[in-house]
C-alpha positions as CSV (number, residue, x, y, z in Angstrom):
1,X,-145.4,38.7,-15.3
2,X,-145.1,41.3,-17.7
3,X,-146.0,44.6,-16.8
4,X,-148.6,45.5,-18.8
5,X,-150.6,42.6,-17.7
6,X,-149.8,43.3,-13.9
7,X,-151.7,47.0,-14.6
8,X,-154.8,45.6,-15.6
9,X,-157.7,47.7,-14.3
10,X,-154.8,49.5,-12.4
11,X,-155.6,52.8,-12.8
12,X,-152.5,54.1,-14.5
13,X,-152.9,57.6,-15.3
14,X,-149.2,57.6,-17.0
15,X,-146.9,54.7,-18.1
16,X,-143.1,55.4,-18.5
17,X,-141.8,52.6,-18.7
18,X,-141.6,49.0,-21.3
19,X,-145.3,47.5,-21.6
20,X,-142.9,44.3,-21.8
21,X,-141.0,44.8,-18.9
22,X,-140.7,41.4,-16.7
23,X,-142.0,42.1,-13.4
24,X,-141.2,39.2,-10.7
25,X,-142.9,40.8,-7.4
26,X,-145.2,43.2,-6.1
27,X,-143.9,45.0,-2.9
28,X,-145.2,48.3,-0.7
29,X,-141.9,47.8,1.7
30,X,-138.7,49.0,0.3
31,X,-136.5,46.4,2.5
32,X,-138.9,43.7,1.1
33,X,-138.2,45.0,-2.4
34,X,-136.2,41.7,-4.5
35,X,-134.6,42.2,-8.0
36,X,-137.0,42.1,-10.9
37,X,-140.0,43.2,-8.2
38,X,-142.4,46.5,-8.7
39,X,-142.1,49.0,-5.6
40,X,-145.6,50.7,-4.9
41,X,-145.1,54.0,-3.1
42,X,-148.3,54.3,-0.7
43,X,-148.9,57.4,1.1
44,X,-149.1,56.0,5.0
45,X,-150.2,58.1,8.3
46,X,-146.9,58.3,9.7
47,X,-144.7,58.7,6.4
48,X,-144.5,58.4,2.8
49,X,-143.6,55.6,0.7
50,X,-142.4,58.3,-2.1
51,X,-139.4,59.1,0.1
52,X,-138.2,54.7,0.1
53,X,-138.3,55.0,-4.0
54,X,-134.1,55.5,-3.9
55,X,-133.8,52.4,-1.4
56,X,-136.4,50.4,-3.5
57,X,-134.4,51.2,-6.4
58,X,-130.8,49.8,-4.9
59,X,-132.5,46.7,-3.6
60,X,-133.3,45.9,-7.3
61,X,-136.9,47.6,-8.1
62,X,-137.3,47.1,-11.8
63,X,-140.4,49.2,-11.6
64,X,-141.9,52.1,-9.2
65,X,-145.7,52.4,-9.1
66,X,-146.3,56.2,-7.9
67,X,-148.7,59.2,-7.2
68,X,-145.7,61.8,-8.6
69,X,-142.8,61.2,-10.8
70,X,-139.8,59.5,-8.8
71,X,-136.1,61.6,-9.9
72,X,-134.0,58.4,-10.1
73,X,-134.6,57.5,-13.2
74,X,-136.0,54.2,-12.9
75,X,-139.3,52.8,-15.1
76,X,-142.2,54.1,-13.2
77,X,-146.1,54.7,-13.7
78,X,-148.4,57.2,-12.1
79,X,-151.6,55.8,-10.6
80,X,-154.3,57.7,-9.3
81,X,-154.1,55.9,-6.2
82,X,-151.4,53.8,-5.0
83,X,-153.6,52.1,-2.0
84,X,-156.2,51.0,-4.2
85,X,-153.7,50.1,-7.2
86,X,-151.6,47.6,-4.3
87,X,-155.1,45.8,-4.5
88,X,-155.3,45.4,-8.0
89,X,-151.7,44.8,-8.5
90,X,-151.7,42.2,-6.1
91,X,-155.1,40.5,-7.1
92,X,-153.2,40.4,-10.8
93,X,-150.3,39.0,-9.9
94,X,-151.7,35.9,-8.1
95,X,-153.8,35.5,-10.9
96,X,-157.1,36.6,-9.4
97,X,-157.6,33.8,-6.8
98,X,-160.6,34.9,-5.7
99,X,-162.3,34.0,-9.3
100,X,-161.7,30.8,-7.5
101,X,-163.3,30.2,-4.4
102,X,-166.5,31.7,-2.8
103,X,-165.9,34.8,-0.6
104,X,-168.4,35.5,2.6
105,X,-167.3,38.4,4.4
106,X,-168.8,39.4,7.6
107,X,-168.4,43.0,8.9
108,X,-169.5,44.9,12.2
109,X,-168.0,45.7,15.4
110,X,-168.7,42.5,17.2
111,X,-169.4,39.2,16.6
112,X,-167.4,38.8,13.4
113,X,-164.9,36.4,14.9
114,X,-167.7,33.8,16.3
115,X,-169.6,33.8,13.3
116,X,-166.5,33.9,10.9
117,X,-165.7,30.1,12.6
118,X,-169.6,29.0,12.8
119,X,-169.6,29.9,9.0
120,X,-166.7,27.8,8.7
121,X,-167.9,24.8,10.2
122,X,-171.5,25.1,9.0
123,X,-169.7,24.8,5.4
124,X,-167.6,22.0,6.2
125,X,-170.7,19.7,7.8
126,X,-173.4,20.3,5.3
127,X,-171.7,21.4,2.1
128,X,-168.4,19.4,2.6
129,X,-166.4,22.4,1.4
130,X,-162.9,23.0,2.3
131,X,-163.0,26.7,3.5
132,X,-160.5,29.2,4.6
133,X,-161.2,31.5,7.3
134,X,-159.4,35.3,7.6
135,X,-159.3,37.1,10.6
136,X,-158.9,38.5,14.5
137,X,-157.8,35.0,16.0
138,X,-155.7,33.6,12.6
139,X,-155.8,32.6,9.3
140,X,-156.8,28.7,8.4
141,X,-156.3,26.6,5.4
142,X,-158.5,24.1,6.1
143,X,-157.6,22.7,10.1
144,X,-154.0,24.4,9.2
145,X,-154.0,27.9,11.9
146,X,-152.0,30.6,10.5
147,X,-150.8,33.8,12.8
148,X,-151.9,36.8,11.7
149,X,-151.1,40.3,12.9
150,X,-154.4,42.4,11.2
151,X,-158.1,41.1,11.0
152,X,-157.7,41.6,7.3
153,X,-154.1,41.9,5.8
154,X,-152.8,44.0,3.5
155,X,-154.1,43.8,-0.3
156,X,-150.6,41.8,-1.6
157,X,-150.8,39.5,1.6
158,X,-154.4,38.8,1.3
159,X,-154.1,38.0,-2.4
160,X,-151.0,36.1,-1.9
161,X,-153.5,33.8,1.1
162,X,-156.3,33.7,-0.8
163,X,-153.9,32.0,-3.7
164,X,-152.6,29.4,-1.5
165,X,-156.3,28.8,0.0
166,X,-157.5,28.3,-3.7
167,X,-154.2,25.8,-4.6
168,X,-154.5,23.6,-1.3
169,X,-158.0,22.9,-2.7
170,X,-160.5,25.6,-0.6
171,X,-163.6,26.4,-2.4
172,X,-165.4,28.9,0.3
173,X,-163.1,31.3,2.2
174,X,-165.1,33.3,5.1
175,X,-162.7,36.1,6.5
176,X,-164.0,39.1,8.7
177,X,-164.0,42.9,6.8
178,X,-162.8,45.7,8.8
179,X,-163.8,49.3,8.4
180,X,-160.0,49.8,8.0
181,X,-159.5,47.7,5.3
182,X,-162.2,48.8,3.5
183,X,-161.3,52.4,3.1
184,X,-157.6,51.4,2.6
185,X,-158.6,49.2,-0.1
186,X,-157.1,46.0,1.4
187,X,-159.9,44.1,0.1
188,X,-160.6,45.9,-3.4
189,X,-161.1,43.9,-6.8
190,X,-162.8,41.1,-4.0
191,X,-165.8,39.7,-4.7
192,X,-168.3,38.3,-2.2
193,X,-170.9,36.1,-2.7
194,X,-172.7,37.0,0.7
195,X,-171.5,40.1,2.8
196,X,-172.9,40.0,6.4
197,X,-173.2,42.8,8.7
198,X,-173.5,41.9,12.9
199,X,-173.6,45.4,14.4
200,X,-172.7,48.7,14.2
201,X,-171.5,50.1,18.2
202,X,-168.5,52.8,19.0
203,X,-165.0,51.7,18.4
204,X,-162.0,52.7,16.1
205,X,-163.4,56.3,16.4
206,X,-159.5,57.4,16.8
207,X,-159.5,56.5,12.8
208,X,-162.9,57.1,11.8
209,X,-163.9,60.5,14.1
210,X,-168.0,60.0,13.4
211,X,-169.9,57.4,13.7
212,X,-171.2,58.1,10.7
213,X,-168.3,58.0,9.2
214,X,-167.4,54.3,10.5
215,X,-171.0,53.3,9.1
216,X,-170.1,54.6,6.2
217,X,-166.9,52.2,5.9
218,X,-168.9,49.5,7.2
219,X,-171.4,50.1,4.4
220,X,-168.6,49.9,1.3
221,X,-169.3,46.2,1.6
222,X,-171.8,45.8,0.2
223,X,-171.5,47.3,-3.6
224,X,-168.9,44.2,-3.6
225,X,-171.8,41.5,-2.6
226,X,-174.0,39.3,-4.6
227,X,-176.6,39.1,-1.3
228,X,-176.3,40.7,1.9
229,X,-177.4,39.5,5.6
230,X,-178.6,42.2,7.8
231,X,-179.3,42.4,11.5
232,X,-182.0,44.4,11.4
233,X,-181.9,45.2,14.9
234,X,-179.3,47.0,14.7
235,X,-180.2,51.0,14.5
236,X,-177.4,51.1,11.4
237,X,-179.8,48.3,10.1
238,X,-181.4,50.9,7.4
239,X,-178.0,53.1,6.8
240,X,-176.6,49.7,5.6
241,X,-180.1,48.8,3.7
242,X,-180.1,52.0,1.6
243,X,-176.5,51.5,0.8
244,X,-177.1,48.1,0.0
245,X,-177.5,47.6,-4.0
246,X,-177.8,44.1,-4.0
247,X,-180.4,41.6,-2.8
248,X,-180.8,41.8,1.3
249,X,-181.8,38.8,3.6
250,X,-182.5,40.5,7.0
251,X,-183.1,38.9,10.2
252,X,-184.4,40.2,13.7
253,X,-186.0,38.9,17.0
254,X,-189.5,41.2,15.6
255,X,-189.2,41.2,12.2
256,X,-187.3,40.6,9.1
257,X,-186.6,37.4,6.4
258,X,-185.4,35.3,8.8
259,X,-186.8,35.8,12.8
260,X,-185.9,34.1,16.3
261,X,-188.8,33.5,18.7
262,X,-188.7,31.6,22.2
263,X,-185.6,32.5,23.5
264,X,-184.3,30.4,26.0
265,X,-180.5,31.6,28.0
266,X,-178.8,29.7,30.1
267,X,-175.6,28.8,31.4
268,X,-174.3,26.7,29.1
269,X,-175.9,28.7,25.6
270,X,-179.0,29.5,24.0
271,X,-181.7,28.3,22.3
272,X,-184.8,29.4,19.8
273,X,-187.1,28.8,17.3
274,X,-185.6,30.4,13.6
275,X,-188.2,30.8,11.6
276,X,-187.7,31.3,7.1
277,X,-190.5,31.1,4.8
278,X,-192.9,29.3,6.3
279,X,-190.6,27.1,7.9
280,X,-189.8,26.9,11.7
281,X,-186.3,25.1,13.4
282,X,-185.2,24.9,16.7
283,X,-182.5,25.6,17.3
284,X,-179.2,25.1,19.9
285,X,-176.0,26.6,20.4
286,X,-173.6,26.1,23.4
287,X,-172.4,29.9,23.7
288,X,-173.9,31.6,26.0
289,X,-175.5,35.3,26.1
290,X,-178.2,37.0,23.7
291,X,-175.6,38.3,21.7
292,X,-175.2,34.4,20.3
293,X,-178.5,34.2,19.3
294,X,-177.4,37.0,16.9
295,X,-174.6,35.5,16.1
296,X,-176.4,32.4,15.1
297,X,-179.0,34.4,12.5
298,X,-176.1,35.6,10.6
299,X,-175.0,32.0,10.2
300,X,-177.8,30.6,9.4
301,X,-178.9,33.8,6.9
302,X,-175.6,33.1,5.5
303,X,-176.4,29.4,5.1
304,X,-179.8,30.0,3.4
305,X,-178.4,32.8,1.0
306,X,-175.8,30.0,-0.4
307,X,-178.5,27.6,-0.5
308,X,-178.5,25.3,2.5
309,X,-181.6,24.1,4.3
310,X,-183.3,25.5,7.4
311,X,-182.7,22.4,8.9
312,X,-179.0,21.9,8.0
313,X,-178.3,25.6,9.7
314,X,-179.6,24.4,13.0
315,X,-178.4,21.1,12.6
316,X,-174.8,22.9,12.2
317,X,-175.0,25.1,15.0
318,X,-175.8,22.3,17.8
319,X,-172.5,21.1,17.5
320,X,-170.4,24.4,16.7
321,X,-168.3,25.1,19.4
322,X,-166.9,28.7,21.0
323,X,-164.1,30.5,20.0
324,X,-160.9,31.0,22.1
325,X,-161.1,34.7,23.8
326,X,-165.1,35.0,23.2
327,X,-166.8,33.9,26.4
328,X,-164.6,31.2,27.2
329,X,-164.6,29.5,30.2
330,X,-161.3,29.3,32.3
331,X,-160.9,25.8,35.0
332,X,-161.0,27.2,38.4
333,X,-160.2,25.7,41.5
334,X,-163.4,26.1,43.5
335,X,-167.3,27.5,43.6
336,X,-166.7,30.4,41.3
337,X,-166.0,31.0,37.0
338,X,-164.1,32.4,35.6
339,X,-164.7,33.9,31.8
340,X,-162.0,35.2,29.4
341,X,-164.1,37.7,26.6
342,X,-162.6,40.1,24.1
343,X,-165.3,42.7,24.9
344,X,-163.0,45.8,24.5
345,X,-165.9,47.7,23.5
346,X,-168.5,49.8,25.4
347,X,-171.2,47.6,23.4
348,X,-169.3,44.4,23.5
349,X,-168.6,45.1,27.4
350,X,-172.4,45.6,28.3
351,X,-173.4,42.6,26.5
352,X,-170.9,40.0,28.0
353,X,-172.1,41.4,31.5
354,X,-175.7,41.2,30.7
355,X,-175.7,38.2,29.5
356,X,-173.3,36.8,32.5
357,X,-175.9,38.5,34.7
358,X,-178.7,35.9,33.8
359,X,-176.6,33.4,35.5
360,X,-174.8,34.4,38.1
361,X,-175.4,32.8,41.5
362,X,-173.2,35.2,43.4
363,X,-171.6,38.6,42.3
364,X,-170.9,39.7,38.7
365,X,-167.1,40.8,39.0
366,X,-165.9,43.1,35.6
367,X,-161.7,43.1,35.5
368,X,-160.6,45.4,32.6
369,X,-158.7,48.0,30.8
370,X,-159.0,50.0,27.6
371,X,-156.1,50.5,25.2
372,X,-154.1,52.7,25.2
373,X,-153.4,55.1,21.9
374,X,-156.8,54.3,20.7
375,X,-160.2,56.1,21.0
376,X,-160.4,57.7,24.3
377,X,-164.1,58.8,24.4
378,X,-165.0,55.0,24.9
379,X,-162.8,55.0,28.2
380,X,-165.3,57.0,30.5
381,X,-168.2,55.3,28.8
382,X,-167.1,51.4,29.1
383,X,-166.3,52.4,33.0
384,X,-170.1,53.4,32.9
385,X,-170.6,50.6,31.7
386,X,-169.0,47.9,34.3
387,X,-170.3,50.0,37.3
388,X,-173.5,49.7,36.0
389,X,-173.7,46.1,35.4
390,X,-170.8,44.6,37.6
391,X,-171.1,44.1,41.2
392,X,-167.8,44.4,41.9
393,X,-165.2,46.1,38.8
394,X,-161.5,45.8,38.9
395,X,-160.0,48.6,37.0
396,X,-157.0,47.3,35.4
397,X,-154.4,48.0,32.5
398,X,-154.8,46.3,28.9
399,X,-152.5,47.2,25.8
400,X,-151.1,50.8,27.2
401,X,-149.3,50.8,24.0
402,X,-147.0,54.2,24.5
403,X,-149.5,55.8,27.0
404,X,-148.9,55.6,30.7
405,X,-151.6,53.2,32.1
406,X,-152.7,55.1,35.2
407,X,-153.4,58.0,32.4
408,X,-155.9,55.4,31.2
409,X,-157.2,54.4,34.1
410,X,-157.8,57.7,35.1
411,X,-159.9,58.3,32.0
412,X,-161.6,55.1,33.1
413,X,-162.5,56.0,36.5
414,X,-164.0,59.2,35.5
415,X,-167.2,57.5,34.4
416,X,-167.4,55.3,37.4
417,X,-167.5,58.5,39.6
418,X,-171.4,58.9,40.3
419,X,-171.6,55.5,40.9
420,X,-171.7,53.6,44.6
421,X,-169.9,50.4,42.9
422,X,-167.6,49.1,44.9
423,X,-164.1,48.7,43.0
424,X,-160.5,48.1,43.3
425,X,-157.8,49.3,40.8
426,X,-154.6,47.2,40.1
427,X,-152.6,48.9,37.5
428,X,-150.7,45.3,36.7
429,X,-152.7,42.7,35.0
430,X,-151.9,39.9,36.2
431,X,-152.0,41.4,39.6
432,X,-155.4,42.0,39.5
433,X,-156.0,39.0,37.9
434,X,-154.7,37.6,41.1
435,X,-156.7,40.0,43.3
436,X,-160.1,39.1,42.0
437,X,-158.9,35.4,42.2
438,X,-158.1,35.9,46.2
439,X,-160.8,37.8,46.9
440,X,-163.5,36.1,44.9
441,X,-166.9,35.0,47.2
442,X,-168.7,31.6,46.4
443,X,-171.1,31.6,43.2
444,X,-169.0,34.6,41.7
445,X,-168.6,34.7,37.7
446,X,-165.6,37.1,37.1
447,X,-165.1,38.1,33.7
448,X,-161.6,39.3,32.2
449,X,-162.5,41.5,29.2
450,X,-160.5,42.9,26.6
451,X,-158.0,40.6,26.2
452,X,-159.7,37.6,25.0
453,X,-157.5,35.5,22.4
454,X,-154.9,38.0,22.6
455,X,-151.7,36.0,24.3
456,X,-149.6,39.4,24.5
457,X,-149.8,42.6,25.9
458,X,-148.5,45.8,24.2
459,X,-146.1,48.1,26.0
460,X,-144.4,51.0,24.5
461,X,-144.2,49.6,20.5
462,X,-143.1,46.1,21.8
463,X,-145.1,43.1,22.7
464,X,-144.7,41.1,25.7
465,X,-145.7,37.3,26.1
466,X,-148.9,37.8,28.3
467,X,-151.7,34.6,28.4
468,X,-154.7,35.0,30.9
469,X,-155.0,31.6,30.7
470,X,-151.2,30.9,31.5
471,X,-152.0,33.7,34.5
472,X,-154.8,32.0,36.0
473,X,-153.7,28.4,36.1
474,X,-150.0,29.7,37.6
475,X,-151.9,31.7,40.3
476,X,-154.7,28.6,40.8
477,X,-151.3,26.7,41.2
478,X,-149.8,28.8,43.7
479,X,-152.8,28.7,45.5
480,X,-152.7,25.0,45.7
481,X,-149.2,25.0,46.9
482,X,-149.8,27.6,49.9
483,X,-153.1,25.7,50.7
């Protein structure tokens, strides 16, 4: 691609170098850089892509995309922003796949996984669309699962997806927005054709400082949306609203477009009457907790904001299934359950055990751990949290990351310290794993939280191979053996 069509809508303040220049690659890595290939320099948090220009240079960089003039001589152009110029780079040199396929993005701090995939197979039953999905738990082209390593991936990898989602055929790609890639411009030059927002609760705090300030990223969305679907139960509800240029379908358990009503939880999921325009469904879905009825308005406001029926959305939902990691329920070998849940926030925490509350028989036991190099202020809060709706909490580590875990714990066990809970703390994982396994009383439900589809844990800057489930069924094995 020549490089004046590669800095289309760009933002190139200066251009020193051929308008005819053949560029073969886009790349933000100097060790990635190939011959031929255009090196953007992006300012990072821990250093400066300005300082990699030389390297990009010998590894063949035809072109460098700056914030300052590079001193080695090669072609180069100044952009006002080299984040936001990756984006539109990248979009340009896959040929604008997006223009494509039809983009629903759903942002919040929980939920976005389980809708993401209810999204997905609503599309594929009633619209018989062949959809991508982006985000937490993989990438899919179709039934195809792809690893990922971010919820959103960085602008030249997303547009490099998005391209081979549009050539294997996809129409509809449904990928979960972060608050991160939204003020890094990972998703910029996107457009959406419905943008949904779950909830707004603390989390990422270590990168955003104010809640405000996360809203606020949340909120950039929106401009990019055609319609928007809004929990409006949410006390962000009306931050997002007034930020919200486009048309807004909104949907509540009061009030709102699109309302639930009868609320039935059990066990095995939920079940209400949606209600749209004058028309009323009931509806089923096999994941339990009040949180999934949520869920299952934004799937169904998505659904009627790209035209589907009522009826088709509740049709949809009776036979979508759970997600790995998000209230799943591990085999056990006697009169007690065992759930796996990604709740590694306070909000995400209190709703798994509220919900699990409704239907446990015996005690409610919490095992988790907070991460480690991440937003502390949520560690005293979420062991609030699990004394105040656990009967039993095991304090345990998660990802320490370069943080000692007992420093963690500590922090943990500061909020649990006017509280008569009983508790047990097992800095190894798996060990406390086993320890609420060997100790657990007839009718318990013991959830491990924070983990969730995660099959690692982070220690130090390396990741170690580290499955619950692979835990729980080598301890229920053990067990078996000794019995």
């Amino acid at each position: 691609m020549k490089l004046a069509e590669l800095l289309k809508d760009a933002g190139a303040v200066e251009i020193h170098a051929a308008p005819e220049l053949e560029i073969s690659d886009v790349a933000y890595d100097s060790r990635a850089v190939t011959q031929g290939a255009a090196f953007v320099a992006i300012r990072g948090f821990e250093s400066d892509g300005h300082r990699y220009i030389p390297q990009a240079v010998r590894n063949g960089a035809a072109c460098v995309i700056c914030e300052e003039a590079p001193q080695d001589g090669v072609p180069y152009v100044i952009v006002r922003d080299s984040r936001l110029a990756l984006a539109i780079l990248s979009r340009n040199l896959f040929r604008d796949p997006a223009g494509e396929l039809t983009l629903i993005g759903v942002t919040g701090t929980n939920g976005k996984t389980t809708t993401t995939y209810l999204v997905k197979h609503l599309l594929e039953q009633k619209a018989g669309a062949k959809v991508g999905l982006i985000g937490t738990n993989g990438n899919m082209i179709g039934s195809e699962l792809l690893h990922t390593e971010r919820t959103t991936p960085e602008s030249r990898e997303l547009q490099q997806l998005l391209r081979e989602m549009a050539d294997a055929g996809c129409t509809h790609v449904v990928m979960e927005v972060s608050s991160h890639s939204l003020v890094l411009h990972r998703v910029a030059g996107l457009r959406f054709a419905v943008g949904v927002f779950t909830n707004l609760t603390q989390d990422h705090l270590d990168f955003h400082r104010t809640m405000e300030e996360y809203a606020r990223a949340k909120a950039l969305l929106f401009p990019m949306c055609s319609r928007a679907v809004i929990n409006l139960d949410d006390a962000w509800s009306g931050f997002m609203l007034e930020r919200c240029p486009c048309e807004a379908l909104t949907f509540s358990e009061r009030a709102g477009d699109l309302t639930a009503s009868d609320i039935a939880l059990t066990s095995s999921g939920v079940e209400f009457t949606a209600a749209y325009k004058g028309r009323a469904e009931r509806v089923r879905l096999g994941i339990p907790g009040l949180f999934s009825v949520y869920n299952a308005l934004g799937v169904i406001g998505t659904g009627l904001s790209l035209g589907l029926s009522l009826a088709d959305c509740a049709d949809s939902l009776a036979s979508g299934r759970g997600v790995k990691g998000r209230v799943e329920v591990v085999p056990t070998d006697g009169d007690y359950t065992i759930l796996i849940d990604y709740a590694h926030t306070p909000d995400a925490l209190e709703n798994v055990l509220k919900s699990m509350r409704a239907v446990t028989r015996g005690r409610l036991v919490a095992l988790f751990g907070c991460g480690g190099d991440r937003d502390r202020t949520k560690r005293p809060i979420m062991g609030r949290i699990a004394a105040d709706n656990a009967d039993f909490v095991v304090v345990t580590s998660d990802n320490p990351r370069t943080e000692k875990p007992e420093a963690i714990i500590e922090d943990i066990l500061a909020g649990m310290e006017q509280s008569a809970t009983p508790r047990e703390v097992i800095c190894g994982r798996p060990e406390a794993i086993e320890w609420a396994i060997e100790h657990h009383e007839p009718g318990d439900v013991i959830v491990l939280a924070g983990k969730g589809h995660e099959d690692y844990q982070i220690v130090g800057h390396e990741k170690h191979h580290m499955d619950e489930r692979e835990i729980v069924a080598d301890i229920l094995e053990k067990r078996k053996r000794d019995r």
